[in-house]
C-alpha positions as CSV (number, residue, x, y, z in Angstrom):
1,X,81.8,99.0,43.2
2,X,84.7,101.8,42.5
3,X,88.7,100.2,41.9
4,X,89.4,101.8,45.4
5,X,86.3,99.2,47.1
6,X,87.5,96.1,45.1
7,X,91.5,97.0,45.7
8,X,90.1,97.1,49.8
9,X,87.9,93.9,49.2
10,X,90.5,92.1,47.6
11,X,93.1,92.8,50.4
12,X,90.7,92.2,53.0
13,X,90.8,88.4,51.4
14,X,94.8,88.2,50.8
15,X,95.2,89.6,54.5
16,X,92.4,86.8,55.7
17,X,94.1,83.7,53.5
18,X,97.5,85.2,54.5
19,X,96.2,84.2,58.3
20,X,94.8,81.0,57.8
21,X,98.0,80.0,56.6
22,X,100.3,81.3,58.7
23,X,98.6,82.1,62.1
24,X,97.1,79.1,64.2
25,X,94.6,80.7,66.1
26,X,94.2,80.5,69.8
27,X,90.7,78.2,71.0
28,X,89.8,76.9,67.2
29,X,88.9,74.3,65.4
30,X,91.2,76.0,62.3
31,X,89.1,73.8,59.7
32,X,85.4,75.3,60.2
33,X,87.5,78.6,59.0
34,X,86.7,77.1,56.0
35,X,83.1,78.0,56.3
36,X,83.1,80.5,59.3
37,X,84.6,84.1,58.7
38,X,87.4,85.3,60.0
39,X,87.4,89.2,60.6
40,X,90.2,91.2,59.5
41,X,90.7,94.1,62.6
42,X,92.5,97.1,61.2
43,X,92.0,99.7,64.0
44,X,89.6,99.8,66.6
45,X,88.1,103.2,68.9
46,X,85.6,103.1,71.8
47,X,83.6,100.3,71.6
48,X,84.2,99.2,67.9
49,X,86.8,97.5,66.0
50,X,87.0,98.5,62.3
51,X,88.2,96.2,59.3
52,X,90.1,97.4,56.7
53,X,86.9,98.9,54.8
54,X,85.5,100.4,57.2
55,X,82.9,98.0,58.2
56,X,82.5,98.5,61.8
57,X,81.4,96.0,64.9
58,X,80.3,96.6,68.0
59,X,83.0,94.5,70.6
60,X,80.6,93.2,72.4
61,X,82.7,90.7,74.4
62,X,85.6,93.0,75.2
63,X,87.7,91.1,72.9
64,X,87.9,88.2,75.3
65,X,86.6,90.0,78.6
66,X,90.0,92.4,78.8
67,X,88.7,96.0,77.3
68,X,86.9,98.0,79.8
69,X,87.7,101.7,78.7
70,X,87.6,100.8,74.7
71,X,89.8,101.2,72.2
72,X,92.5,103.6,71.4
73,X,91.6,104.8,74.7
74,X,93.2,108.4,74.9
75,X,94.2,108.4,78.6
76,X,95.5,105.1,78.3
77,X,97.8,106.0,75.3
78,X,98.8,109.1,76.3
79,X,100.1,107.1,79.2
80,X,101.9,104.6,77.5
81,X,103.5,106.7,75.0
82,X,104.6,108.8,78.3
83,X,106.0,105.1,79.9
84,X,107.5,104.7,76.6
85,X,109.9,107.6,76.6
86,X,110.6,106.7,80.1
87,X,110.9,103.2,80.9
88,X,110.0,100.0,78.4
89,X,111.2,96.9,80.8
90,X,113.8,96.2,83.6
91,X,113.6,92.8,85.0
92,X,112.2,92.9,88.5
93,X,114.9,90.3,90.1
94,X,117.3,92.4,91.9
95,X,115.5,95.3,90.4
96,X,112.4,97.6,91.2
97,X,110.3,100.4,89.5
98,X,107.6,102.9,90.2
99,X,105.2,101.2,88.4
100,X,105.3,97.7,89.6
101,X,105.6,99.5,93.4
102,X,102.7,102.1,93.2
103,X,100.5,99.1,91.6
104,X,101.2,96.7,94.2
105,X,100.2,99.8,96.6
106,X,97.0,100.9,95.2
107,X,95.6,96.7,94.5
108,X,96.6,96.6,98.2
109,X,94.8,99.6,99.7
110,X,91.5,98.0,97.4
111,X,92.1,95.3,99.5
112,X,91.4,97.2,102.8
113,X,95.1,96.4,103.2
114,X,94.1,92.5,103.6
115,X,96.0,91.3,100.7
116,X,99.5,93.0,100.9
117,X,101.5,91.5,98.7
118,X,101.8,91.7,94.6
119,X,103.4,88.7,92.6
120,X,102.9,89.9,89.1
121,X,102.5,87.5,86.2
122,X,101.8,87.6,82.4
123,X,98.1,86.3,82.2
124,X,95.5,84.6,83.7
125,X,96.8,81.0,84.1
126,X,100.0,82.1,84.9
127,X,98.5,83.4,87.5
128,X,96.1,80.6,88.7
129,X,100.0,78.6,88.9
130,X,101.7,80.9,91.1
131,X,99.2,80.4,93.4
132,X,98.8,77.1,93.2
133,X,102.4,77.1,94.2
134,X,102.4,79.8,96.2
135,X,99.6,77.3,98.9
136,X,101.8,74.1,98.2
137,X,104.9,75.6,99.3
138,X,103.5,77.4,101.4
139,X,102.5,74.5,103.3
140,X,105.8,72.8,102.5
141,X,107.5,75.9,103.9
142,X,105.2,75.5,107.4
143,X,106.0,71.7,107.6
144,X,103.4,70.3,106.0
145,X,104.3,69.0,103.3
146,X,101.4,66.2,102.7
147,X,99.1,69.6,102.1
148,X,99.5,69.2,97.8
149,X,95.9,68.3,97.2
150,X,93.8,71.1,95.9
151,X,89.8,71.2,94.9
152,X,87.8,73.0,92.9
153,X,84.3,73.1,91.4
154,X,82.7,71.6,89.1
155,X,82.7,72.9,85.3
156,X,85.0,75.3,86.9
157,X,87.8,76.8,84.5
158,X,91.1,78.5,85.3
159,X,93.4,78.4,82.6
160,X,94.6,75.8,79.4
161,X,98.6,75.3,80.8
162,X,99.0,72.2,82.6
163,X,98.5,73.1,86.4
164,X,95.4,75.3,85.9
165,X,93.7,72.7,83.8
166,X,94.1,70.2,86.9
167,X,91.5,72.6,88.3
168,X,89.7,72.9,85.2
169,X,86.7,70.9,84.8
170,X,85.8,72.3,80.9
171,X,86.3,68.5,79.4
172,X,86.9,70.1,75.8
173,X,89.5,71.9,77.3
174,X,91.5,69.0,79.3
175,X,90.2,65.5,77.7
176,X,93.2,65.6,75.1
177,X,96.1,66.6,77.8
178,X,94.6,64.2,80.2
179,X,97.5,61.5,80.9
180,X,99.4,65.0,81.6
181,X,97.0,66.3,84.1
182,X,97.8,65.9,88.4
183,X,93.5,66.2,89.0
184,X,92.4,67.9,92.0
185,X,89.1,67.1,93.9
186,X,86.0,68.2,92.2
187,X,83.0,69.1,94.1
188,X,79.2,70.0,93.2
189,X,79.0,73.8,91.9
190,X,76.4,76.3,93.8
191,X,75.1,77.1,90.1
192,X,74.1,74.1,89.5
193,X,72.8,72.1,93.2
194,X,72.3,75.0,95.2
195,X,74.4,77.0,98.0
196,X,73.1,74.6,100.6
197,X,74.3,71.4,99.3
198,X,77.1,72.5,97.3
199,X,78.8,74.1,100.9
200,X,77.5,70.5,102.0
201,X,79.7,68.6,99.6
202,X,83.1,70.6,100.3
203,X,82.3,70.1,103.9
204,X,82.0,66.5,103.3
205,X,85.3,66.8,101.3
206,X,87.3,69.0,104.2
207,X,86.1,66.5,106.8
208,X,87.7,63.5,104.7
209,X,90.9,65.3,102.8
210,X,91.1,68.5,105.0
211,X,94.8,67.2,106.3
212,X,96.0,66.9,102.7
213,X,94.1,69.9,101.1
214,X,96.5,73.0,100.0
215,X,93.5,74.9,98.9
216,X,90.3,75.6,97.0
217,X,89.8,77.5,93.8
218,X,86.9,79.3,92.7
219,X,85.3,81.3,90.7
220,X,83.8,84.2,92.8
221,X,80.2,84.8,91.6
222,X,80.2,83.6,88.0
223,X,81.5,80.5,86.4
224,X,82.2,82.4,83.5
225,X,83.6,79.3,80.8
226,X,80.7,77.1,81.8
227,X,78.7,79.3,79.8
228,X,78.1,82.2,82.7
229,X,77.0,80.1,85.4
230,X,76.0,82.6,88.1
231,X,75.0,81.8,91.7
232,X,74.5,83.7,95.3
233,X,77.9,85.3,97.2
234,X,76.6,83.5,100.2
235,X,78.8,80.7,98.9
236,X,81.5,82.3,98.6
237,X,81.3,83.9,102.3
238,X,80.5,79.9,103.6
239,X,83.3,78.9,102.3
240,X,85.8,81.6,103.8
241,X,84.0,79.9,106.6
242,X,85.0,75.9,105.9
243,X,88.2,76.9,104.8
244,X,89.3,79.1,108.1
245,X,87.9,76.0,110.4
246,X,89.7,73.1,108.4
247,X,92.8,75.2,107.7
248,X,92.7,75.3,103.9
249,X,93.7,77.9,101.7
250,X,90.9,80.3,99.7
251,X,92.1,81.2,96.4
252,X,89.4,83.3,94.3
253,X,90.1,83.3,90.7
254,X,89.2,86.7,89.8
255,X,90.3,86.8,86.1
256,X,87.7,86.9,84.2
257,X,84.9,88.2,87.7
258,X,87.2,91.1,88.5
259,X,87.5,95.0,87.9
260,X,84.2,95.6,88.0
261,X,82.4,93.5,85.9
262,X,80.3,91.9,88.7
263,X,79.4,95.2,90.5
264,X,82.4,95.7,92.8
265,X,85.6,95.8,91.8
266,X,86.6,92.8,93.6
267,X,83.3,90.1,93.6
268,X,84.5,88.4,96.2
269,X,83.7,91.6,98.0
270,X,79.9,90.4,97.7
271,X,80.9,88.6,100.0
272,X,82.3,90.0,102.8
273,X,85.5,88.4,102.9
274,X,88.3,88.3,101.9
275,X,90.4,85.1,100.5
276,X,94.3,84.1,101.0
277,X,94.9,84.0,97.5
278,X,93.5,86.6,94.8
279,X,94.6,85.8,91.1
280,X,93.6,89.2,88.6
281,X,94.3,89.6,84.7
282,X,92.1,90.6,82.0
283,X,91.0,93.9,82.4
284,X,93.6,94.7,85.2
285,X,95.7,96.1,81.9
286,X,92.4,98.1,80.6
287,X,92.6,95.7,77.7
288,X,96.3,97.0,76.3
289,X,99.0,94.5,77.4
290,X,99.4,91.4,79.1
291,X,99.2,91.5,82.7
292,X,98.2,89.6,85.7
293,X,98.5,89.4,89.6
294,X,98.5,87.3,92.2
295,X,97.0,89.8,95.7
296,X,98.2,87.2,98.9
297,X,98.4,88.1,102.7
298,X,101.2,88.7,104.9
299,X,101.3,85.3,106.8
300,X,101.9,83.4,103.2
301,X,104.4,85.9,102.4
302,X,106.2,85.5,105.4
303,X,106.2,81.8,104.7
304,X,108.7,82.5,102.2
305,X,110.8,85.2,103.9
306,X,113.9,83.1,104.9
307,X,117.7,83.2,104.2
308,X,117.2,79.8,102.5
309,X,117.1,80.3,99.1
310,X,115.1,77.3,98.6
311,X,112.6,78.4,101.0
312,X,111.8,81.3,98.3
313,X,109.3,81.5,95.6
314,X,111.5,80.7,93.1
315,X,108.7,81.6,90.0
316,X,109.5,84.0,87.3
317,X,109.0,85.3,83.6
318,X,110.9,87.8,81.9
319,X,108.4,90.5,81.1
320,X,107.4,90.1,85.5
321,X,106.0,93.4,86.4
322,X,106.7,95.2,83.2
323,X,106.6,99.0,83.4
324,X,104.2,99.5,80.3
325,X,101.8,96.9,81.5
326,X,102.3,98.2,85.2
327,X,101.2,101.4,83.7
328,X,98.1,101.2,81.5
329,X,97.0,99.4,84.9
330,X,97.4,102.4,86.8
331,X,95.4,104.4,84.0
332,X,93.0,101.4,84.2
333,X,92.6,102.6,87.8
334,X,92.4,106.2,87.4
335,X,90.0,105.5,84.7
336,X,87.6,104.1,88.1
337,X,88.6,106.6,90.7
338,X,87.6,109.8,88.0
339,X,84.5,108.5,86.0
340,X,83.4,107.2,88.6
341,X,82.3,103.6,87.4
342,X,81.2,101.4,89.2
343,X,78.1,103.6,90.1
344,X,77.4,104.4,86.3
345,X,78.2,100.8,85.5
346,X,75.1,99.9,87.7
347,X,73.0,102.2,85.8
348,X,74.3,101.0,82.4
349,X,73.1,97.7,83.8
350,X,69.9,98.3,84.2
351,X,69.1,100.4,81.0
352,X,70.8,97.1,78.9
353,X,68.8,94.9,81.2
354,X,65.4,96.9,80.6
355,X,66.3,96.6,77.1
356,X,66.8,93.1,77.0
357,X,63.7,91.9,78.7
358,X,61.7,91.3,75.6
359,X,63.8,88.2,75.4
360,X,62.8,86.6,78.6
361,X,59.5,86.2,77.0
362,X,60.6,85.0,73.5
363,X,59.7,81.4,73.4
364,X,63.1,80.1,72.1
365,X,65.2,81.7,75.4
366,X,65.8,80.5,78.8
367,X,67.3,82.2,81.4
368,X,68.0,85.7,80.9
369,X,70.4,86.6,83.5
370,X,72.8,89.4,84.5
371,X,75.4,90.2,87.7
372,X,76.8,93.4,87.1
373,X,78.0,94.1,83.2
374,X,77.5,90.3,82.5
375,X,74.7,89.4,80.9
376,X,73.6,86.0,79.2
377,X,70.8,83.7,78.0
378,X,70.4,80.3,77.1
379,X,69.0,79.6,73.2
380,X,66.6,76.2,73.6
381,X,68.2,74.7,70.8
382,X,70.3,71.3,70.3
383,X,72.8,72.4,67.6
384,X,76.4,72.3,67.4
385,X,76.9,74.7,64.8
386,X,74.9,77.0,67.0
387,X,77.7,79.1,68.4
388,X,79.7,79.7,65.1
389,X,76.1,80.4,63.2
390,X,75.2,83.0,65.5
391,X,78.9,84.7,65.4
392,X,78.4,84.9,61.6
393,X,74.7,86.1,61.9
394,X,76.1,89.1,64.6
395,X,79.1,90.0,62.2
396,X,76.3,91.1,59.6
397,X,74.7,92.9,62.2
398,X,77.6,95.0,63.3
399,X,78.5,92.9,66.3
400,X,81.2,90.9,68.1
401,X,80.0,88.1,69.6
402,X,81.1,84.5,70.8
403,X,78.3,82.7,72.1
404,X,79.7,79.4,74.6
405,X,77.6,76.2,72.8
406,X,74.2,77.7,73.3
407,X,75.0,80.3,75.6
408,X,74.6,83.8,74.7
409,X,76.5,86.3,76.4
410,X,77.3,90.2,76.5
411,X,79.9,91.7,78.2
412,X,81.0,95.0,77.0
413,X,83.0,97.4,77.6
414,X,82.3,100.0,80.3
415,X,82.2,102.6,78.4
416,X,78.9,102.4,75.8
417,X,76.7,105.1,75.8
418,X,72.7,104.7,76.0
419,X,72.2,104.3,72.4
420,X,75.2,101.7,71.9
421,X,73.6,99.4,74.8
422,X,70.1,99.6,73.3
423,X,71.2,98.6,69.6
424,X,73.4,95.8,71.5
425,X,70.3,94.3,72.7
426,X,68.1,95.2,69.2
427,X,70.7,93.3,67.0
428,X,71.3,90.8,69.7
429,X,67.5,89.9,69.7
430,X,67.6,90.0,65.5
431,X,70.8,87.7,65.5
432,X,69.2,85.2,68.0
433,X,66.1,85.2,65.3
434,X,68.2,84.6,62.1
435,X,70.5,82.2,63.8
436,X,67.2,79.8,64.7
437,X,65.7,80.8,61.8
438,X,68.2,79.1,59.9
439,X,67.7,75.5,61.7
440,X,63.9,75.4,61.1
């Protein structure tokens, strides 16, 4: 190895110890650092992230579901660095800007003009708050103030802070903060019992709680946390049905199911409806900053138009609506109007799923599965080291992967070419083979 490799190598390890003592990392257990790597991103383009050497790997993830259009993406930074010489931040109480306005505009018109009103927030459970909220005063607002219950489904997930995980049913996730936690009703998930019987159960729920149910929250589509759970948008349609006849709230939590990653850029459109409450993040903000958005309709809104303050939704951050984040989501946008992507997505889809299918017959895999760019398998294996095991294995390979317990899941960026999708499934197939090779 030249002095130029081992000066690299040898900053690649200060940079990496410098971490584990000073950065706490978000969703780990900081001591199996201690055997698992921790990878050292220096720059990333496309569909890679680079480390300081040069060693490159595939993002097959998204970084956490949020990068559709890759990274470094040069319309996205040309806008930003445009925004930047323009406008950085204003606070949006008492104040406006184009941004935040032609946003809110253009989520609206996707909306078919449903879903007319933008409360922007900073990330996904913010997001899942406000509209928590947003029902329960809503309801307070309209005189009914004994309307503060709210349901969800089981192993559902919407968010770590202290109101989302009341609708959270991920028990690693909420066990610890329990005696914190105001629960809400949780009711049998279409993924796991059916459409049927799980429209059964929040029937049987309405016709017992209806009179103090705010709302529902749910995952349109895919239960993404409870390791990419994925059932029929009949559900979903049924419910819009329940909820209109008991006079309960909708709210779909379209973080993680949203901008295109089921098929449409909206999944509740699967559906053919159209909730009271949408909640957005992730990839809203192509992947750049964070961003998220609460979509509602004009009779919640007008709930809170009042000349009583107190009759307002009094919810804010600092950063609300800021004009850089505003921005790389109206890039995000253009980015779907000109390349037209949700039609190549579909085709991307089905070249990765052709490429996939020799692990629906591989003896060790059950349930190869896909709706839209999400795609995931379960490895038939009782291991809790599993996950970490197989994220080491796919960083020798080139890849970024996170597997949830036994759960293997791609979902990439839009943007991979033909040849990037069929080495994602190649090295995803060799990973899943060294991983269980290791635990024979």
């Amino acid at each position: 190895m030249n002095t130029e490799a081992n000066q690299n190598t040898e900053a690649n390890q200060d940079w990496v110890a410098r971490s584990l003592a000073a950065v706490w990392h978000p969703c780990t257990q900081m001591k199996h650092h201690e055997r698992v790597p921790l990878v050292p991103v220096a720059r990333g383009k496309g569909a890679w992230l680079y480390d300081p050497q040069g060693n490159g790997y595939l993002d097959a993830i998204s970084s956490w579901w949020v990068n559709l259009f890759g990274h470094a993406n040069d319309d996205i930074n040309r806008a930003l660095k445009d925004q930047l010489d323009t406008l950085e931040h204003a606070m949006l109480a008492g104040c406006t800007h184009a941004p935040a306005v032609e946003l809110a505009e253009r989520l609206c018109a996707l909306t078919g003009g449903t879903l007319g009103h933008a409360f922007f927030a900073s990330d996904g459970a913010s997001a899942v708050e406000i509209a928590l909220k947003m029902s329960f005063h809503f309801w307070r607002n309209r005189g009914r103030s004994e309307k503060r219950e709210f349901a969800c489904l089981a192993n559902s997930y919407h968010g770590e802070t202290i109101g989302a995980l009341g609708v959270t049913d991920v028990a690693i996730f909420k066990d610890a903060y329990d005696p914190l936690i105001r629960h809400a009703h949780v009711v049998a998930s279409p993924a796991a019992v059916g459409v049927d019987e799980a429209i059964a159960a929040m029937r049987a729920l309405f016709e017992r709680r209806a009179a103090n149910l705010a709302a529902v929250i749910v995952e349109p589509l895919v239960q993404c946390a409870a390791g990419m759970a994925m059932y029929d948008a009949s559900y979903f349609t049924q419910l819009r049905a329940l909820c209109d006849e008991f006079g309960v709230h909708l709210i779909a939590d379209e973080i993680a199911v949203g901008c295109g990653r089921t098929g449409t850029f909206f999944a509740c459109e699967q559906a053919d409806i159209w909730p009271d409450l949408v909640c957005l993040s992730k990839g809203i903000s192509g992947g750049y900053l964070p961003l998220s958005i609460v979509l509602t309709r004009d009779d919640i809104y007008a709930a809170f138009y009042d000349d009583d303050v107190t009759r307002g939704f009094l919810h804010s951050h600092s950063y609300t609506g800021n004009p850089l984040a505003c921005r790389a989501a109206l890039t995000t946008l253009d980015l779907f109007e000109s390349a037209n992507v949700l039609a190549e997505n579909r085709r991307k889809s089905s070249l990765l799923h052709e490429a996939l299918q020799p692990l629906s017959t591989h003896a060790r895999v059950r349930n190869l599965r896909n709706r839209g760019t999400i795609f995931a398998f379960d490895a038939d294996i009782e291991d809790k080291t599993f996950s970490r095991r197989f994220f080491a294995n796919a960083l020798q390979r080139e890849l970024l992967m996170r597997p949830i317990g036994t759960t293997v899941y791609m979902m990439p960026p839009y943007i991979l070419t033909d040849d990037e999708l069929r080495l994602l499934a190649q090295r995803t197939r060799e990973t899943l083979d060294a991983t269980l090779a290791e635990a024979t």
